[in-house]
C-alpha positions, 0 to 999 in steps of 0.5 A: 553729041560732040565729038568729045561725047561719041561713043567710042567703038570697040572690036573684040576679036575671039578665035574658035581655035582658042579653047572653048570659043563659044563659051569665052564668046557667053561669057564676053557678051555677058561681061559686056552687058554687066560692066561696058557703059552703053553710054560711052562704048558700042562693041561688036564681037567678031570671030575669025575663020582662018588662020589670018582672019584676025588680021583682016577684022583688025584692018577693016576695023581701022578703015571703019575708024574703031576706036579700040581693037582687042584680041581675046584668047590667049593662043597667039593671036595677037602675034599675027603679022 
């Protein structure tokens, strides 16, 4: 593969705290499998454990050169510093 045609790596960040987490979590790994190309994307679903952890996985995801982050919840998450 070519630069070009690497697969790209997505982090998807849940909170626990955020409503029913492990059923978003069901329901993320399904959309997963059903709808993301394994061709072009490899994801892996982090969950965080503190108040600040989102912050942590989205800096380590830099460091480890992913390509997408995204958080998934709904409860603020996104606004952490």
């Amino acid at each position: 593969m070519g630069n070009d045609d690497r697969k790209k790596k997505i982090v998807f960040i849940l909170n626990p705290i955020s409503g029913l987490w492990h059923t978003k979590q069901n329901e993320l790994e399904e959309i997963l499998e059903n709808h993301l190309d394994r061709n072009k994307y490899e994801s892996e679903i982090r969950v965080t454990e503190s108040p600040t952890h989102a912050t942590v996985i989205s800096r380590e995801a830099v460091q480890d050169n992913v390509d997408i982050v995204v958080s998934v919840g709904g409860d603020g998450s996104i606004n952490q510093p």
